[in-house]
Structures are given as C-alpha cells and as structure tokens.
C-alpha positions in Angstrom: 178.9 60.8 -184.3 177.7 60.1 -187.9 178.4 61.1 -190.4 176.0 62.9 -191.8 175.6 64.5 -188.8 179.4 65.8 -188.5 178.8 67.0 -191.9 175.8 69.1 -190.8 177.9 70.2 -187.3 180.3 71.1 -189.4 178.5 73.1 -191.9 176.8 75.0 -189.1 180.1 75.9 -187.8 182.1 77.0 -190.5 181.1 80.0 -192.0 179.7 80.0 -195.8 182.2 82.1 -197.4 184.8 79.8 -196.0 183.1 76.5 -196.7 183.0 78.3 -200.5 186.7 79.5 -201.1 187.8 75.5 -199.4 185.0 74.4 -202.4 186.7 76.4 -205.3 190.1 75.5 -203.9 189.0 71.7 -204.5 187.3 72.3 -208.0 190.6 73.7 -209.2 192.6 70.8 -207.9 191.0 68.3 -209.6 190.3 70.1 -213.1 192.8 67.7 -214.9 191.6 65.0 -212.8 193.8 62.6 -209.8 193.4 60.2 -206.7 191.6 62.0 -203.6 194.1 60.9 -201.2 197.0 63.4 -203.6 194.9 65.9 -204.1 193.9 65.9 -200.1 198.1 66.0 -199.4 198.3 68.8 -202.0 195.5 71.1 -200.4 196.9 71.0 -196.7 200.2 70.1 -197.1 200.0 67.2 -194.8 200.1 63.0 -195.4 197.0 62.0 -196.0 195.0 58.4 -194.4 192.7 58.5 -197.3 192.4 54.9 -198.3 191.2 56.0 -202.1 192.5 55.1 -205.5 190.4 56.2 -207.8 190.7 59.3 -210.0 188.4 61.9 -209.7 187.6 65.1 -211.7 186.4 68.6 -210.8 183.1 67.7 -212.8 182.5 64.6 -210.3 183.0 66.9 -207.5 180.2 69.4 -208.5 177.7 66.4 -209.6 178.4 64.9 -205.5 178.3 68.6 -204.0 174.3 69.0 -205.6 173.4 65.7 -204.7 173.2 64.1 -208.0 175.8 61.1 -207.1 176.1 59.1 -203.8 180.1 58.7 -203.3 181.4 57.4 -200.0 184.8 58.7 -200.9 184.2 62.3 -201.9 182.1 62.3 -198.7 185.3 61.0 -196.4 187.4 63.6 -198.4 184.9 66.5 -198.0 184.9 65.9 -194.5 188.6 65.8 -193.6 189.0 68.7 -195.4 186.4 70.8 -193.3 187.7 69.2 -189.8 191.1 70.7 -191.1 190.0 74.1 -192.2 188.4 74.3 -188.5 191.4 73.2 -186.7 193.2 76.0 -188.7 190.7 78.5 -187.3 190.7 77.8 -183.8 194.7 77.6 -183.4 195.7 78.6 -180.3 197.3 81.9 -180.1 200.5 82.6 -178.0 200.5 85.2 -174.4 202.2 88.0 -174.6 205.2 88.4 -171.6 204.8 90.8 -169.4 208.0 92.6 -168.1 208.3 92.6 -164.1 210.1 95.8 -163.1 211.1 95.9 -159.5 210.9 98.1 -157.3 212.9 100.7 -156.3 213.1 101.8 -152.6 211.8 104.7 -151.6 214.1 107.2 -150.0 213.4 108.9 -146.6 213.8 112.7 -146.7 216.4 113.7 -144.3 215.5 115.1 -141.0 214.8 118.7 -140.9 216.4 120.5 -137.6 214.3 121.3 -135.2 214.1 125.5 -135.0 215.7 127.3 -131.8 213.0 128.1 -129.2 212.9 132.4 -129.1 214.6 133.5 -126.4 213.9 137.7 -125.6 216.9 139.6 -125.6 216.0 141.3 -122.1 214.7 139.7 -119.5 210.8 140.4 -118.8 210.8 142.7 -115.4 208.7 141.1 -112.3 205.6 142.8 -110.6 207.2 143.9 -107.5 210.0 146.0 -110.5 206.7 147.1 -112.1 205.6 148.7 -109.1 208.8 150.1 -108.1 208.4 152.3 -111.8 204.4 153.2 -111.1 203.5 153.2 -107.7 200.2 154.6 -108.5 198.6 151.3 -110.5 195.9 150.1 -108.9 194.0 146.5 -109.3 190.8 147.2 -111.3 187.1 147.5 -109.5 183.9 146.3 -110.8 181.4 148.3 -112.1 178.3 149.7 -109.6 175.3 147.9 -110.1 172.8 149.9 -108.3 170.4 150.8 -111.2 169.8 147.3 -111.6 168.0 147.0 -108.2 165.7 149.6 -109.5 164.9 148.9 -112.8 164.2 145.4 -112.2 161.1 145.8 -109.0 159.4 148.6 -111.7 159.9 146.1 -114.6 157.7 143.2 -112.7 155.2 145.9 -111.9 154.4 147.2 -115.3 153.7 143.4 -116.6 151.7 143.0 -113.9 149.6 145.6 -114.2 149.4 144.9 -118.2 148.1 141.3 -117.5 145.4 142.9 -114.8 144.0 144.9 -117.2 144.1 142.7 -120.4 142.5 139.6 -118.7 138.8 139.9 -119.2 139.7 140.8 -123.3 141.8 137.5 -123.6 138.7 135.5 -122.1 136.0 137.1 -124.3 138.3 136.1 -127.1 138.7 132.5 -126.1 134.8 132.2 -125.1 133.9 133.8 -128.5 135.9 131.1 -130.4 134.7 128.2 -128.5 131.3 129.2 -129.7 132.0 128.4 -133.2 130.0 125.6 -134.4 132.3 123.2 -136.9 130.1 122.9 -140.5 128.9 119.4 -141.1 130.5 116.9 -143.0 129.4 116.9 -146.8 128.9 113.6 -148.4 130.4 112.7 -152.0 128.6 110.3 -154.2 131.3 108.5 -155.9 130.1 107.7 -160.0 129.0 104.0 -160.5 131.7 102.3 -162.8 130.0 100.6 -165.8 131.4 97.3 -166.5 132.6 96.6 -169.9 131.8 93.8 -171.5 135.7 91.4 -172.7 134.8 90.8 -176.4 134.3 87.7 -177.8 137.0 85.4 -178.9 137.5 85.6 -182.4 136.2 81.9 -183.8 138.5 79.6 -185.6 137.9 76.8 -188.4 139.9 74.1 -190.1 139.7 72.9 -193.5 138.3 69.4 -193.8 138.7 68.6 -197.5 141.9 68.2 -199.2 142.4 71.0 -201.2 139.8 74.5 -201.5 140.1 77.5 -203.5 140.0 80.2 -201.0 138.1 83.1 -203.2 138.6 87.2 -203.3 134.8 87.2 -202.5 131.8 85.6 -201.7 130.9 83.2 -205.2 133.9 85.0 -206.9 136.0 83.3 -209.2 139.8 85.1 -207.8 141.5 82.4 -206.1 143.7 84.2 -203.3 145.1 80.8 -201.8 144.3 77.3 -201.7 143.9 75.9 -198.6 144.7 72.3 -197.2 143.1 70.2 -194.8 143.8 70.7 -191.6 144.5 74.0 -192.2 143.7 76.4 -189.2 142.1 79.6 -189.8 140.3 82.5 -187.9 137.2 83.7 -189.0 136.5 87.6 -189.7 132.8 87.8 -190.9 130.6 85.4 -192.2 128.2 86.7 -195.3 125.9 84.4 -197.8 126.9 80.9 -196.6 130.9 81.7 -196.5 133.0 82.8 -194.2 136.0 85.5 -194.4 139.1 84.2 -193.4 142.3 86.2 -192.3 145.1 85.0 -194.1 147.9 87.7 -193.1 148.2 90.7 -195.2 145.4 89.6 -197.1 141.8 87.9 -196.6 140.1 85.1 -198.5 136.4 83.3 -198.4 135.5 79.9 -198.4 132.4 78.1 -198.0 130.6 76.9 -194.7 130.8 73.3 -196.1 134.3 73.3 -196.7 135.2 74.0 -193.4 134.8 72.9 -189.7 134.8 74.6 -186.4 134.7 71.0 -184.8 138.2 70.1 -184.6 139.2 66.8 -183.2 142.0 66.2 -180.1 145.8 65.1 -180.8 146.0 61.4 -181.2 149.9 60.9 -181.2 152.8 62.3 -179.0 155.3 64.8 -180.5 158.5 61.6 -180.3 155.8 58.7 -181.4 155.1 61.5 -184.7 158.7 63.0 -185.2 160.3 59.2 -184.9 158.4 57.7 -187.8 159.2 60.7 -190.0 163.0 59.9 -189.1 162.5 56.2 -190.2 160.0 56.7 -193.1 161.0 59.7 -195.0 164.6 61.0 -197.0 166.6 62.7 -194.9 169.1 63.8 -197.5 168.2 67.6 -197.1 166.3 67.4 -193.3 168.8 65.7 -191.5 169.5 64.8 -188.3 165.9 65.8 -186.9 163.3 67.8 -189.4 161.8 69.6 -187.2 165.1 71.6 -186.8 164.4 73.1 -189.4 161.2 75.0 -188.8 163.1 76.9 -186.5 165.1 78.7 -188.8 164.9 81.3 -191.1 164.9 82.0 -194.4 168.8 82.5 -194.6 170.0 80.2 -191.8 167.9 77.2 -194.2 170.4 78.3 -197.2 173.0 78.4 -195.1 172.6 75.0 -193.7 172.1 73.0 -197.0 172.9 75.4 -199.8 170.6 77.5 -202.0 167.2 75.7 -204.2 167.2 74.4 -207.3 164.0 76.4 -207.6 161.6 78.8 -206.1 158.0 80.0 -206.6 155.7 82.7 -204.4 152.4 83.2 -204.4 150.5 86.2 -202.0 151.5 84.3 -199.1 154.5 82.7 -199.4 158.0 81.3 -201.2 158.6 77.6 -202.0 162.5 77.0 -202.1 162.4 73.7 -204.5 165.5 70.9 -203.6 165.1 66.8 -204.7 162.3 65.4 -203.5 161.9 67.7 -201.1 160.1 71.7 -200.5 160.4 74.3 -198.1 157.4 76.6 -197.7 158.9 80.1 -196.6 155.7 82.5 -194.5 157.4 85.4 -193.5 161.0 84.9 -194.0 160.4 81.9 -191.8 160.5 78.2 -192.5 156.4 77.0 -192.3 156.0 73.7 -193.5 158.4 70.5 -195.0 156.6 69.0 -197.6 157.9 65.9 -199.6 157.2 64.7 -202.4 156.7 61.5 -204.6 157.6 59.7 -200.9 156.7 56.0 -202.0 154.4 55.5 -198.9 151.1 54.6 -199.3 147.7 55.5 -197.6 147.7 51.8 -196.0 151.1 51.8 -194.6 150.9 56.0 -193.2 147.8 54.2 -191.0 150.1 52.2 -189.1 151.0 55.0 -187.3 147.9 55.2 -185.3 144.3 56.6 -185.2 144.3 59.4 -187.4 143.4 62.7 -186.3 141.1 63.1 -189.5 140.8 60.7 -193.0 139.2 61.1 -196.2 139.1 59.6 -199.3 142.6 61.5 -200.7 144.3 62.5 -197.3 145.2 61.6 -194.0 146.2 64.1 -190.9 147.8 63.4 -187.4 148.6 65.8 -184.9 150.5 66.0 -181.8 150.8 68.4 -179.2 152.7 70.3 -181.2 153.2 69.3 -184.4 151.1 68.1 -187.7 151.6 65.5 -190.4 149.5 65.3 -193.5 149.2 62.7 -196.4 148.1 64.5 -199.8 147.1 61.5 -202.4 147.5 62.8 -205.8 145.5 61.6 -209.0 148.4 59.0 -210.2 148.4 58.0 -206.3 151.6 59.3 -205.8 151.7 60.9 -202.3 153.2 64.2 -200.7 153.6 64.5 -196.6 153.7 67.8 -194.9 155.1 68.1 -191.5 154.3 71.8 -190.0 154.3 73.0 -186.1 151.3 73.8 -184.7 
C-alpha cells in the first residue's frame, strides 16, 4: 500500500482526539530540537529503524503537518508513530478462568417402610351367622309396575287425537306461506369514477454560459446566486422572458437566453472521467480517489484531512478553503471539488474526449454519473469542478 494511502487508512481509523494528543505529544518532543529516529525511541519506548539524522524542531513539524513543506522523513516518522498508537489500541485482552466445580452426588432418600395392611380385630360374621341372628330378613322385591301399562296406551291416544285435530291448521299455514311472492331484485347504479389527470413533470434547464447572475426578480438587480454552466435546475414559473428557478430554501430568475432545456447525452464513462482527474489534478488533499469525498459530510471531510485555512457562505452554501484546493459544502454535505490555478489548459482538457458542451471560456464533460467543468479565468488561469450528478 502507499503511502499516502496508509496515511489516509490510518487517519480514518484512529480517532481525532487521539491523532491530536499523539500530535502535541510530538510538538513538545522536539521544542529544543533533535534527530527523528531519538525522538521516535523516546515517544514509544522502543528502538527505533528510522534511518534519519537530521535535526528537527517542533516549528518544522507544524510547517509539514499544514502542508507548507514536503519532508519524506517527517512523513516516515508520522507514520510509524500512528501504526504504533493503533497497535496500542487493539491489544489483545486476556480470558478470564472459569472455575469447574464438580459435582457432588446426589443422595437417595432412604426407603420408607411399607405401612401394615389393617387387619379387623373380630372376624366379620358369614351370611348363614347373619341369618342364624334375624331369621326374618328377606331378599328385596322390585317395585310393581302396573301403572305404567296404563299410563302409556292413554298417553299415545291423546297425541293422536291432538295431531287429528291440528292437521288442516298446520296446512293452511304452510299453503299461506308458500303464496308469498319474493320482491324483485333492486338494481344499484354504481357512481362513474372520474379520472384524474397525473400532473405534469416539472421542466428542468441547464445553464449554458459560464457564469450568470441568478436575480431576486424578474430585471432586478439582487443577485441570489450565480450560476455555472452546466448547472441543472428546475423551473417554477416562467414570467417576462425569465424563468423562476428553485434553488432550495430560496428561488432565483434568470433569463430564457441564459439557459437551455436542450441538454446533451454523456460522452465519457465514469472510470475514463475519474482516471484522468487522478493523473491530471493534485491529490495532496483528495487522495486516493476524489470522488470519495462527495460522499461525506461536512464533519467526516474535517476529520479526514483536518480543518480549512478558510471559509465563506453565501444563501446556499459554505466553501471550506485548503491549498489549491475548495470544498463546496450544500447542506452539511460535500457538493462539488473545485481546484484551482490547476496549470492545465483548454487545449490539453480536450484530449479527453468530445466534450459534452464548449464555449469560448469553459469546457464540460459528463458521465453517467458524474461532471467535470473547466472555468477559464481572465489571466487564463483555469479552475476544474468535479461534482456527481
């Protein structure tokens, strides 16, 4: 791996109250000034393989940590002091024994004795020494039935003579409900469902000059945001030759002429577009792969390469200043890369391909999913934008 990119692994890994104390720990070290490879011993309290003799100071230390001096040494230094702090962190941590107690046996109750069966003091007297005491017992007779033969023959006669006489009633009442016509069925007219109209996509325009004033109204003279080309925007109302744009929390107008709603396709493939920025463009403060970046927020960007040397915010958004290099900040989210005084000129951004647009002062390519601008400026110095569409 890099080095660079151990630095940035590193830096995402360690946390950046830690990554500040280990910094203050080294500025304090090397106040009076001495060799890196000392001062690394001192710091851990192990030999150091730093193959360094040169004596540095806290002061060189601060001027490498914001960028402002290229040293291989203080890099190779900076390094094995982070890989140590993270080794310290993870140390493995030791398991506590557990005690085994064994088992004790378990103890059978004793038997219980089984209980004497009863046994009657007197012997229980037979049936023929029963009778011998009461000769007069006789077996027991069942009960006369005779009333039954009776009752029953008079009981079948009275339901008889009840169904005889209720007959022709119970068909009168069954004829009677047979005549009962069933009313027709009534038909429901269910309500027509009126069809409602989807409404109409809301229509969208792109900027097609290099820079325009977007204005509180129409022919006003409050500029609300200046917009770039290639710019994407979607269109509110339209009133007296400009059209309302929606710009977040607040809305801005810009003139028909200044705008397109005829938008060409992508001309270049998100690698082909990402791989010249890599090879074209400082990575000091981007690295290892730019786009990264635009998928963090506000804090996770600081936390990666350290707070701005600057910042300004308009009604939109904040732009965190580093060297040679801008972050545009649009809703505590990271927007746009832009940087600056790049050295590349209008001839040599063209080798990338057929450009997506061209003008006189700018240049745009897109991808599937990503956009690269050239801004020209009046000393032909250029800027270069990389955003995700």
């Amino acid at each position: 791996m890099h080095r660079s990119e151990r630095l940035l692994h590193l830096h995402l890994t360690i946390d950046r109250q830690t990554r500040l104390d280990l910094q203050q720990r080294i500025t304090n070290n090397l106040a009076d000034g001495k060799e890196l490879s000392s001062s690394y011993e001192e710091l851990t309290h192990q030999l150091s393989t730093l193959d360094t003799s040169s004596v540095k100071t806290s002061a060189d230390f601060e001027a490498w940590l914001r960028g402002e001096t290229k040293d291989e040494a203080f890099l190779t230094y900076y390094l094995a002091l982070l890989e140590q702090t993270l080794s310290a962190q993870i140390a493995p941590t030791e398991t506590p024994s557990v005690e085994v107690k064994e088992d004790k046996a378990l103890e059978t109750p004793p038997e219980k004795p089984a209980k004497p069966r009863y046994v009657a003091e007197k012997p229980v007297p037979s049936r023929s020494e029963r009778m011998a005491f009461h000769p007069n017992i006789q077996p027991a007779r069942p009960k006369k039935r005779g009333a039954a033969f009776v009752i029953l023959p008079l009981l079948l006669l009275l339901i008889a003579g009840g169904g005889f006489f209720a007959y022709p009633y119970v068909t009168d009442f069954f004829d009677s409900t047979q005549e009962v016509t069933s009313p027709e069925p009534v038909e429901v007219q269910t309500p027509e469902v009126e069809e409602t109209s989807e409404p109409p996509e809301p229509m969208t325009v792109w900027v097609n000059t290099k820079n325009v004033d977007l204005i509180n109204q129409p022919d006003g003279a409050n500029v609300v945001y200046v917009g770039d080309i290639g710019d994407k925007y979607e269109v509110i109302t339209q009133r007296d030759n400009h059209f309302e744009l929606e710009l977040g929390s607040v809305t801005g107008w810009v003139p028909e002429a200044a705008v397109t709603t005829d938008w060409p396709t992508a001309t270049l493939t998100d690698s082909a577009l990402l791989s010249w920025v890599t090879s074209n463009l400082d990575m000091t403060f981007s690295s290892p792969i730019p786009s990264e970046y635009l998928a963090l927020n506000e804090a996770e960007l600081y936390e990666t390469i350290g707070q701005p040397f600057g910042e300004e915010s308009d009604q939109l958004n904040t732009y965190a200043f580093y060297r040679g290099i801008f972050f545009t900040i649009q809703e505590e989210a990271v927007h746009a890369i832009d940087w600056t005084n790049t050295g590349v000129a209008k001839e040599a951004f063209l080798a990338l391909g057929e450009p997506t647009i061209e003008t006189e002062d700018a240049v745009v390519y897109e991808s599937e999913n990503y956009s690269l601008r050239l801004f020209i400026g009046t000393n032909a110095s250029t800027r270069i934008r990389l955003t995700e569409i």
